[in-house]
C-alpha positions as CSV (number, residue, x, y, z in Angstrom):
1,X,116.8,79.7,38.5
2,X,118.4,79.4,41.7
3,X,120.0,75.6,42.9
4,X,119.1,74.3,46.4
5,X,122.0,71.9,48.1
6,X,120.6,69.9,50.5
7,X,121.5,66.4,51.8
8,X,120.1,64.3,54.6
9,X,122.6,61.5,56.1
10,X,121.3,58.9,58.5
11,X,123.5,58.3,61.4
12,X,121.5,56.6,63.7
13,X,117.7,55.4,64.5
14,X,115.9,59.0,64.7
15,X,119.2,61.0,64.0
16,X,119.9,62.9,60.7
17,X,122.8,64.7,59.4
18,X,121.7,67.8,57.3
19,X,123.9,69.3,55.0
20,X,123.4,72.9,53.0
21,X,125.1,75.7,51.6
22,X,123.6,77.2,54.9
23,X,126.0,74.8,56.9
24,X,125.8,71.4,58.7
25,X,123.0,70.6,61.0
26,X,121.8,67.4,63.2
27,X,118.3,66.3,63.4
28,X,117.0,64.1,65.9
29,X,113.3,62.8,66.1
30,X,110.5,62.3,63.5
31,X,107.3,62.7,62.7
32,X,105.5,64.9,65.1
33,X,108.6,66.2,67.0
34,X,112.1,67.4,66.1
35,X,114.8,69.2,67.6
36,X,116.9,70.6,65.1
37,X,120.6,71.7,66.2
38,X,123.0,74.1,64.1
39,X,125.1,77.0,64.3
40,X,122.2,78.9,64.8
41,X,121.2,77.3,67.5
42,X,118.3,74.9,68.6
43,X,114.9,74.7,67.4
44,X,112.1,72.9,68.1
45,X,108.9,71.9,66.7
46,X,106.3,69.1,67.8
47,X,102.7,68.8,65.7
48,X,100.8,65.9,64.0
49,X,101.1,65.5,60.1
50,X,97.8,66.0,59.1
51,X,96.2,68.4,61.0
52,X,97.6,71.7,60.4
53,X,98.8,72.5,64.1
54,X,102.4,72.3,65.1
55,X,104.4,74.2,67.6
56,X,107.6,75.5,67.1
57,X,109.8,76.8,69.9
58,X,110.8,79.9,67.5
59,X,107.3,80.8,65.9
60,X,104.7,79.3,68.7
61,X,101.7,78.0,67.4
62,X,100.2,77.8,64.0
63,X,97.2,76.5,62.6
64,X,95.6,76.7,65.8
65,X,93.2,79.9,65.6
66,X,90.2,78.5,63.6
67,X,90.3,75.0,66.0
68,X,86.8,74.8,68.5
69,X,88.5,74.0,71.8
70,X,87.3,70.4,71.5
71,X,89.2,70.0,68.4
72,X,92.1,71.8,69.7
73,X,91.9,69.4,72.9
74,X,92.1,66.7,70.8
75,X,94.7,67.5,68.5
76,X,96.7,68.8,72.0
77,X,95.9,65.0,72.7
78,X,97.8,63.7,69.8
79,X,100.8,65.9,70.1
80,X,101.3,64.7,73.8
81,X,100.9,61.1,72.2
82,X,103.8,61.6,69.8
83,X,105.7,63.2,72.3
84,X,105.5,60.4,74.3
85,X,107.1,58.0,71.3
86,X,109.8,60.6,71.1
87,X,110.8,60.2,74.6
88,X,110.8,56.7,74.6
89,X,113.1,56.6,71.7
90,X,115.7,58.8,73.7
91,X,116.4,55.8,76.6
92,X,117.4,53.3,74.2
93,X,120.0,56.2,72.2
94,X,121.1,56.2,75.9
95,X,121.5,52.2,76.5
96,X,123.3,52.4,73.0
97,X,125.6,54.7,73.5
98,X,126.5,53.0,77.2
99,X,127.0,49.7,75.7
100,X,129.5,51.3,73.3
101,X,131.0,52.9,75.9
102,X,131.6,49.8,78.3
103,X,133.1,47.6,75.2
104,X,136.0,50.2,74.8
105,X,136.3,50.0,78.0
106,X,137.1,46.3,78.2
107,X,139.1,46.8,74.7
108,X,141.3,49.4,76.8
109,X,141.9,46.7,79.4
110,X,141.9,43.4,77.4
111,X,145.1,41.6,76.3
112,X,148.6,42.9,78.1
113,X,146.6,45.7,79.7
114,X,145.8,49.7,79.3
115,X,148.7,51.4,77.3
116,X,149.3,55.0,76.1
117,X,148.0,54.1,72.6
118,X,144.9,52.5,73.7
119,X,144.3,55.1,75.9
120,X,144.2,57.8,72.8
121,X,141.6,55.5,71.3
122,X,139.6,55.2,74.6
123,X,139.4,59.0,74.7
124,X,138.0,59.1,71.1
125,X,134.9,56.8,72.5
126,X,134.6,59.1,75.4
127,X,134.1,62.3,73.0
128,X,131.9,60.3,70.9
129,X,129.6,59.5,74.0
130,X,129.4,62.6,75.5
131,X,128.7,64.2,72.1
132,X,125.7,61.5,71.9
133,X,124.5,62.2,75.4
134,X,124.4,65.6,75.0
135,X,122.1,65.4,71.9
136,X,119.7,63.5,74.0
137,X,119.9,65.9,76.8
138,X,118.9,69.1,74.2
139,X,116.3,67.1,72.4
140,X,115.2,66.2,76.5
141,X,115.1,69.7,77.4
142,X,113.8,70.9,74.1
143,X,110.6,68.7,74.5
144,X,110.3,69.7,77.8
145,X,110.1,73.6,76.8
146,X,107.3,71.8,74.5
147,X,105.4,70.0,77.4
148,X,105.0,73.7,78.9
149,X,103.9,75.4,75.5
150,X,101.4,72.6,75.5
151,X,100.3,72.7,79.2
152,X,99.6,76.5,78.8
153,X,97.4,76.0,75.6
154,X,95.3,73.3,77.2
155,X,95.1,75.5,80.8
156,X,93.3,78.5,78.2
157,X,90.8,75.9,77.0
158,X,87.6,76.7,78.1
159,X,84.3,74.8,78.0
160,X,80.4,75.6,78.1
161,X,77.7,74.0,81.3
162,X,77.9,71.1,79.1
163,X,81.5,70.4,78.5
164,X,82.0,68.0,81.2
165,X,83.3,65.3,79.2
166,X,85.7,67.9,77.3
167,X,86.5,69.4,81.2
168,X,87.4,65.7,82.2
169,X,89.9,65.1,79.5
170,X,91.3,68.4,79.6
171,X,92.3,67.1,83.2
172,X,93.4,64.0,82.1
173,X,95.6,65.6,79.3
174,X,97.2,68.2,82.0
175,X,97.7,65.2,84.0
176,X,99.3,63.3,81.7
177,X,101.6,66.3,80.4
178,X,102.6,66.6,84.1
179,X,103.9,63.0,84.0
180,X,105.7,63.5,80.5
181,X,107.4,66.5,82.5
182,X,108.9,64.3,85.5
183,X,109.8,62.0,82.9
184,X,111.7,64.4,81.2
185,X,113.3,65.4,84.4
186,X,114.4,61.7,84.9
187,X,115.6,61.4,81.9
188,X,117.8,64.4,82.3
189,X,118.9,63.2,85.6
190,X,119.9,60.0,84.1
191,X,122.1,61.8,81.2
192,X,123.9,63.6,83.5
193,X,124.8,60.9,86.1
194,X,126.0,58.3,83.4
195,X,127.9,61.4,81.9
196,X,129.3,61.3,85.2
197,X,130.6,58.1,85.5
198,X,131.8,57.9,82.3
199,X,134.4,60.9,83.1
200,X,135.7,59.2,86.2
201,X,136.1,56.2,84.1
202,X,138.0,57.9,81.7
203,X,139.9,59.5,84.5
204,X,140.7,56.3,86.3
205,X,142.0,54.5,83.0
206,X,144.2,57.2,82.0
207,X,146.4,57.2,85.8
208,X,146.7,53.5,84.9
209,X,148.8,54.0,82.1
């Protein structure tokens, strides 16, 4: 009988350490959506516990092909639900991460003032924040590779003369998919910018040394 190693550390609300005899991997997410990043590279999947249909950015869908399109457009319905949670649980990883950031910022310049060994521990923050923002952009970009996989399964739904209400909230859905998208693309934008003035901080502290 063969022995499987596995262990799952919690590092942070939504964030998860894996470790194997396959390697080290991070996990960020939950229930109904998780990016998964390792030395293979990243995977996603998004689907609601319960109903047998999940998509996964390396196998596409499953448990899809005996769904009626009003039960597919439903359960299409729910992923875009949790996907919403999962995006809103990505802004405050961002506010966290900032507010750590600023507080070793006013560490480095507390007391007699920036030195060459405070500076060394200043730079430690600023690798541990970019490493954290950059998780949040792949899971950000992950779930947007999602939101499309998802738009094109709800654009092949089609209904009979009288599917209106089905027609209407397969319009809704799209709509609201849309708006998860320019989210998304917010988001992103927001990652990058911060990212950006956290290197010209670290910049401007270490010509004050």
């Amino acid at each position: 009988m063969a022995f499987r190693f596995q262990k799952r550390i919690k590092i942070a609300p939504g964030v998860r350490l894996n470790i194997s005899k396959s390697g080290v991997s991070t996990s960020i997410g939950g229930r109904g959506g998780t990016v998964n990043l390792s030395s293979k590279g990243i995977r996603t999947t998004v689907g609601v516990p319960g109903t047998g249909m999940s998509w996964s950015k390396q196998k596409g869908w499953a448990g899809s092909a005996n769904l009626k399109p009003a039960e597919e457009l439903m359960q299409l319905g729910k992923l875009l639900e949790k996907m919403a949670k999962t995006f809103n649980s990505l802004s405050p990883k961002i506010n966290k991460t900032s507010g750590k950031w600023n507080k070793a910022v006013e560490s480095f310049e507390a007391g007699l003032g920036p030195s060459a060994t405070k500076f060394l521990t200043l730079r430690k923050h600023f690798e541990g924040a970019l490493a954290d923002y950059q998780a949040v952009e792949d899971a950000v970009t992950n779930q947007r590779e999602a939101l499309n996989a998802i738009t094109v399964r709800l654009s092949g739904l089609s209904f009979g003369f009288f599917g209106g209400k089905w027609k209407s909230s397969k319009k809704d859905l799209l709509v609201l998919a849309k708006e998860h998208k320019a989210g998304a693309m917010l988001l992103t934008d927001a990652v990058n910018r911060i990212r950006k003035e956290v290197n010209n901080e670290l910049k401007a502290a270490e010509k004050s040394i």
